[in-house]
Structures are given as structure tokens and as C-alpha cells.
C-alpha positions in Angstrom: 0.0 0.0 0.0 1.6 3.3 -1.2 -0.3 5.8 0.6 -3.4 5.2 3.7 -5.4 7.8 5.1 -7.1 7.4 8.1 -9.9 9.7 9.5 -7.7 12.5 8.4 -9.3 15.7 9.8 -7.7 19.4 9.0 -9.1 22.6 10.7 -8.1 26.1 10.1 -9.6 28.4 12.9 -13.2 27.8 12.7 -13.0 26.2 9.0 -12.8 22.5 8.4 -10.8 22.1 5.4 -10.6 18.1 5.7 -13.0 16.4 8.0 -12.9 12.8 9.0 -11.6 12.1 5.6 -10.2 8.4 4.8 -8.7 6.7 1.6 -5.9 3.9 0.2 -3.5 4.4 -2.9 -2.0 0.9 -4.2 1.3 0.6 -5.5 1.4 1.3 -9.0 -2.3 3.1 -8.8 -2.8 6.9 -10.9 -5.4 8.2 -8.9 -6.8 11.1 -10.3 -7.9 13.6 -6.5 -10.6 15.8 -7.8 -13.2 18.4 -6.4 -13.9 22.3 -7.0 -11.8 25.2 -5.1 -11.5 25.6 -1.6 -12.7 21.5 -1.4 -9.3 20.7 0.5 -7.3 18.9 -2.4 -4.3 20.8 -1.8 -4.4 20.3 2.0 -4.5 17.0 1.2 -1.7 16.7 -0.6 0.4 19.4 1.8 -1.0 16.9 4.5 0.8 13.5 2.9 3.9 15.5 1.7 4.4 16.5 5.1 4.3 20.2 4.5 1.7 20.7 7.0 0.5 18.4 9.9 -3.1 17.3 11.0 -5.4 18.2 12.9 -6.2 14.5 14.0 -5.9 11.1 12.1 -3.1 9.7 10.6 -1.6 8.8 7.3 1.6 6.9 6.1 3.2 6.8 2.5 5.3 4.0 1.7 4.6 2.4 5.3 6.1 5.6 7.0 4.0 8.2 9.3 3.8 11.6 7.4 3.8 13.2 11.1 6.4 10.6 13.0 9.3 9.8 9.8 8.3 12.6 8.1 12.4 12.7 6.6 11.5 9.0 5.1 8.2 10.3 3.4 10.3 13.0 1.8 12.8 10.3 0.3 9.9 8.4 -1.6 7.8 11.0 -2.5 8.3 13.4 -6.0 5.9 16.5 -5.6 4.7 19.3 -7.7 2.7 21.9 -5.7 0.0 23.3 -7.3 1.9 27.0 -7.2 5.7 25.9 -8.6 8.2 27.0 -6.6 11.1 27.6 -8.6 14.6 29.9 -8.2 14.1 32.4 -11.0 17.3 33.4 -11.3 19.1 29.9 -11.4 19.6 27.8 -15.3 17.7 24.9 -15.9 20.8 22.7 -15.2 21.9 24.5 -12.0 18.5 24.6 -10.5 18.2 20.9 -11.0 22.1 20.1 -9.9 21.2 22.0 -6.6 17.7 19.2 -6.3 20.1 15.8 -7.2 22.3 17.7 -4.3 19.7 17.8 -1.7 18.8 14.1 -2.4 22.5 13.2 -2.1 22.5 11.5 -5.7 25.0 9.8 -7.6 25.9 10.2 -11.0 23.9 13.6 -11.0 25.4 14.9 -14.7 23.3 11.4 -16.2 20.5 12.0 -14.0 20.1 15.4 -14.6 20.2 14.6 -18.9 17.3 11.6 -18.2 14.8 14.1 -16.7 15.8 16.9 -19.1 15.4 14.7 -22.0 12.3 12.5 -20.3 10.2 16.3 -19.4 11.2 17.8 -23.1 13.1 20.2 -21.7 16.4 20.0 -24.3 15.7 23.1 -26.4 15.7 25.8 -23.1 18.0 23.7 -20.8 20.6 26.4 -21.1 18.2 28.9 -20.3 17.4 30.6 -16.6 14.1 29.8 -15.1 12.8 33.3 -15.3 13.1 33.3 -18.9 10.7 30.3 -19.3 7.3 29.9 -20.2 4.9 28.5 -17.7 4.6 25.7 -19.7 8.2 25.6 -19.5 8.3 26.2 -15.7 5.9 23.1 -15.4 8.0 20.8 -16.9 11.1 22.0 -14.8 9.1 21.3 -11.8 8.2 17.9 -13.1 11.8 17.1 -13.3 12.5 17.8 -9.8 9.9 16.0 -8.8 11.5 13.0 -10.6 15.0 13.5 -10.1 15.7 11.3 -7.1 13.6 8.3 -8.8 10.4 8.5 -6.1 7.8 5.6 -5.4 5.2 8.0 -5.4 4.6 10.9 -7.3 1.9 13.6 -6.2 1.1 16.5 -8.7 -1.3 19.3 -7.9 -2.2 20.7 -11.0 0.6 19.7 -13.3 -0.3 21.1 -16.7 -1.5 24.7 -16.2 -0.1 26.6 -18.1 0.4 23.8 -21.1 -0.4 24.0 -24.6 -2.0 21.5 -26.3 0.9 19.7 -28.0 2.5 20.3 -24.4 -0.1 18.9 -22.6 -0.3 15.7 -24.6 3.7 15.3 -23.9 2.8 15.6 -20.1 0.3 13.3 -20.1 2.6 10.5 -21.6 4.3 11.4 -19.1 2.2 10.5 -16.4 1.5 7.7 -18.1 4.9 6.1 -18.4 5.4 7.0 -14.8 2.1 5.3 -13.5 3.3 2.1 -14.9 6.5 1.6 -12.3 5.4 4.4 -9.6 2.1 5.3 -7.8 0.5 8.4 -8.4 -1.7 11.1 -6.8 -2.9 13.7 -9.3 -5.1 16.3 -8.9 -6.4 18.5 -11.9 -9.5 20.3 -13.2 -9.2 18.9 -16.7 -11.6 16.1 -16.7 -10.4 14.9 -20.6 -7.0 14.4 -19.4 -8.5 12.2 -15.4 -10.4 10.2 -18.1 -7.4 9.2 -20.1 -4.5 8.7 -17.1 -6.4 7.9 -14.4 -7.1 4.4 -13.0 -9.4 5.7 -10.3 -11.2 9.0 -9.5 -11.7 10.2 -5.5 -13.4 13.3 -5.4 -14.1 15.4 -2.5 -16.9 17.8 -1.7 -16.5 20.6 1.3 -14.0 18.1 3.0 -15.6 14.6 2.4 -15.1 12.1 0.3 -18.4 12.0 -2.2 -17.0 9.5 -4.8 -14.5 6.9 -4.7 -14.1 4.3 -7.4 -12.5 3.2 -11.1 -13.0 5.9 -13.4 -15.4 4.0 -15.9 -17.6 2.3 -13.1 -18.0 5.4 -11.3 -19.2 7.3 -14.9 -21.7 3.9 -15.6 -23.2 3.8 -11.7 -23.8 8.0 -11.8 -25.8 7.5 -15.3 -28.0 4.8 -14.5 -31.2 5.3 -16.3 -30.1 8.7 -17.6 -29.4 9.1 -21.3 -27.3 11.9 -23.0 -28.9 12.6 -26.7 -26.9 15.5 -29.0 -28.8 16.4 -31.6 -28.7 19.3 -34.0 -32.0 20.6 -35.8 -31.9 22.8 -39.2 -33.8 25.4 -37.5 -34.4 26.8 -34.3 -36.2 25.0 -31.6 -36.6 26.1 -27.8 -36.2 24.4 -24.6 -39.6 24.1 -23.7 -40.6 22.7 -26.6 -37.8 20.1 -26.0 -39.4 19.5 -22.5 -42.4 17.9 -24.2 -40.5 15.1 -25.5 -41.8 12.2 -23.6 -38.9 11.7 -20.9 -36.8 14.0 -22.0 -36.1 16.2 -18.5 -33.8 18.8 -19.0 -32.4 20.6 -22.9 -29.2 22.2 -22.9 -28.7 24.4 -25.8 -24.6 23.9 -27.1 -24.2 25.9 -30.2 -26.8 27.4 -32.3 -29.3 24.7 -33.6 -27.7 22.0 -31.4 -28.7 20.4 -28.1 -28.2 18.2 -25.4 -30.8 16.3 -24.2 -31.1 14.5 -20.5 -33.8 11.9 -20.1 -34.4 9.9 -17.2 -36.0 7.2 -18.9 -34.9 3.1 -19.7 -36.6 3.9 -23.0 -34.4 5.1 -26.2 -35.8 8.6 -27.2 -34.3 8.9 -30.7 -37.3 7.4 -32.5 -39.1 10.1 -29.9 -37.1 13.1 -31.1 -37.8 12.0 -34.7 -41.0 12.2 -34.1 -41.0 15.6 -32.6 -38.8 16.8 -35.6 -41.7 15.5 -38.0 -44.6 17.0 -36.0 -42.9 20.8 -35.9 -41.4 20.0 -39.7 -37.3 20.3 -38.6 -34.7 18.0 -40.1 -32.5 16.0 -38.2 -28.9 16.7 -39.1 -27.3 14.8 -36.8 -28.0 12.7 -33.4 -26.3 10.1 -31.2 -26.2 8.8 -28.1 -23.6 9.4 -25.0 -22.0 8.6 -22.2 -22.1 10.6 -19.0 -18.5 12.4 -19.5 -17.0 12.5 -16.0 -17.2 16.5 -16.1 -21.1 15.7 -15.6 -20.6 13.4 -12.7 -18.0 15.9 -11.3 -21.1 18.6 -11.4 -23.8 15.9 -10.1 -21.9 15.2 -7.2 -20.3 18.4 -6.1 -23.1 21.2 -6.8 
């Protein structure tokens, strides 16, 4: 077991960031740690990285105490806070000579040339920090995080900042990692959960609301609901849309094109033909989808 929390509770003054909260990570797990702002993710995280203590509870990464061999934690965990904290006036290559120092590494020139290589980081190596992009600045952090070869990685928000093609390279990342080390990540993209995560925990005003594989936690939260897009060659209006037998919300995307929620075992296409015949529209286009896991994120945490 790579990290256990147990009845972790966190108070600040009079406001419970973190109450009575409990959880395991396996070895070689990505677990994506998701909720809105201010739902006490990065308390969390600060909590098993040993950055801050507890208020009550405990929780041990690796087998050691966060609050008792908090030195050991340090040595297995990699971690990228959520605000980067870099030296902006040190290169690329010192700032991570100055990390493999602090971790009392071996070989550091090699080590320094896998992560630079391994985070993309080869065209601005020779660069200072300050001169970087965030993007950039992201990827730097990464390789810190990295450098002394951890067992578990925890990243709060580790592609803000990224650009598309970026982001993608990132991602790999995490995904090449998460096959020989465990990992914590926390992010607001829900695209990018759905493709590295194993497992989704989401927390809601300090409590743990959801906790289960990504793909069985999207199927259980859209149990009897269906998801119909469909796009109209003229307009249409929600209340009209109501009518449809089942149908009981419309969500207007773009112009002539909607999403449809109907709580209902019954398929609604042949119903939303129908309607399209009886107020004479054409149907351009319509299928059928899956809850995305930006809709159970809402469901659960409004």
C-alpha cells in the first residue's frame, strides 16, 4: 500500500478544510484527487507531503508516518505543488544540480540529462528559469519532482499553463510513470483524469463523495439517464424540447444544437424523430452518449 489515510481531519480556525476524511492508494495506482476550489485537495496533498501536519488522524506513504518519519516520506515522495516554486534566477541545469544535491544523488550529470530529456526540456535547458514559459516552468518542476527516482509521485495541477501539443507530452508522461510508480494527481481537466487515471476520488467541502474506477464510477452515476446531441436545421426552444416524452432537462450547445437528458430506460431517438416531424425540422445529426465525468464531477459536487 503506497499511501493510507485514516480519519484524516484538517481545521483552520473555525473552518474544516478536511473532515474525517479516509482513503488507500495501491502501489502502482494513478489516482486522479478531484473536487472544486476551496474543497481541501491541496491540503491534502500538503497533508501527505508532510508540508503541513493534521489536525487528528493519521496517514503513512510507503509504510512511513507523514507526522512521526516525516524525513522517510520526503525520500519516496516526488511532488509538484500546485503553485511551482522555482529559483528564478538559477539555469535549468543548476536549479536541477542543486535538487540531485539535496537528495545526495549519484551520477547527477546522467540523471540530470534523463529528466531533461524524459520532461522535453532540451531546447531551453541552457536557459534561466525566469526566462521560461509557464509551460516551460511546469516541466522543470516535473523534473525535480522526478530526479531522485520516487515511489510516489503527487502532482497538484501539473499542466497549467500547457499548450495542447504540451499537454499531450505531459500526459505521456504520467502515463509512463504510472506504470512503475504510484500516483496522486489532482487536476480540473476532466479529458485528461479520463485518459491517465485508474481511479477517481473526489471530495466535496472536506468529504469524500466518490471513490471508485473511473469508468464504473461514470456507468453507476448515469444509471437510467441518457445523454442525446442532436442538431436541428432550424431553431427550436427548450420548452418545446421538454415535451418530449422523458426528456427532463435541454441544454442548448451551439446554435441549432442540443443536449438532451432523459431519465428514462426507453431510447428517445425514435421520440425526437418524431417531434422533428410534427414541428417539420430536419434531423442533421444525433447520437447517443455517455455521461463524460465532467457531468458526474457537477452531479456530485453542486
Amino acid at each position: 500500500m503506497s499511501i493510507k489515510v485514516n480519519n484524516i481531519t484538517k481545521i483552520y480556525g473555525e473552518q474544516r478544510a478536511l473532515d474525517d476524511v479516509s482513503f488507500e492508494v495501491n502501489t502502482g495506482e494513478v489516482v486522479g484527487f478531484l473536487g472544486p476550489n476551496g474543497a481541501g485537495k491541496s491540503t491534502m496533498m500538503k497533508i501527505l507531503t508532510c508540508f503541513i501536519p493534521q489536525t487528528s488522524g493519521t496517514a503513512s506513504v510507503c509504510g512511513f508516518d507523514v507526522a512521526e518519519e516525516s524525513l522517510e516520506v520526503r525520500k519516496n515522495v516526488g511532488y509538484l505543488p500546485e503553485h511551482n516554486p522555482l529559483y528564478l534566477e538559477m539555469y535549468v541545469k543548476e536549479y536541477l544540480e542543486f535538487i540531485a544535491g539535496l537528495h545526495h544523488l549519484k551520477n547527477v550529470k546522467s540523471r540530470i540529462a534523463e529528466m531533461i530529456e524524459m520532461t522535453g526540456l532540451q531546447v531551453e535547458q541552457k536557459k534561466k528559469i525566469g526566462a521560461l514559459s509557464k509551460g516551460y516552468r511546469q516541466r522543470v518542476g516535473l523534473a525535480q519532482a522526478l530526479i531522485h527516482d520516487p515511489k510516489v509521485l503527487i502532482l497538484d495541477e501539473p499542466t497549467t499553463g500547457l499548450d495542447p501539443n504540451q499537454l499531450a507530452e505531459i500526459r505521456n508522461l504520467i502515463i509512463s510513470v504510472g506504470k512503475h510508480k504510484t500516483v496522486m494527481l489532482s487536476t480540473h481537466i476532466m479529458q485528461e483524469v479520463e485518459a491517465v487515471c485508474d481511479r477517481v476520488i473526489i471530495v466535496n467541502n472536506g468529504q469524500i463523495v466518490a471513490n471508485d474506477i473511473t469508468s464504473v464510477l461514470q456507468n453507476s452515476q448515469s444509471k437510467n439517464i441518457q445523454f442525446i446531441t442532436v442538431e436541428f436545421d432550424k431553431e427550436t426552444t427548450y420548452n418545446s424540447l421538454k415535451n418530449i416524452e422523458g426528456v427532463f432537462d435541454a441544454k442548448n450547445i451551439n446554435g441549432n444544437i442540443w443536449q438532451l437528458e432523459a431519465n428514462t430506460d426507453k431510447d428517445i431517438r425514435a421520440d425526437i424523430f418524431q417531434y422533428a416531424v410534427q414541428n417539420k425540422l430536419a434531423v442533421l445529426t444525433l447520437h447517443k452518449e455517455e455521461q463524460r465525468l465532467e457531468d458526474v464531477f457537477k452531479n456530485l459536487t453542486k
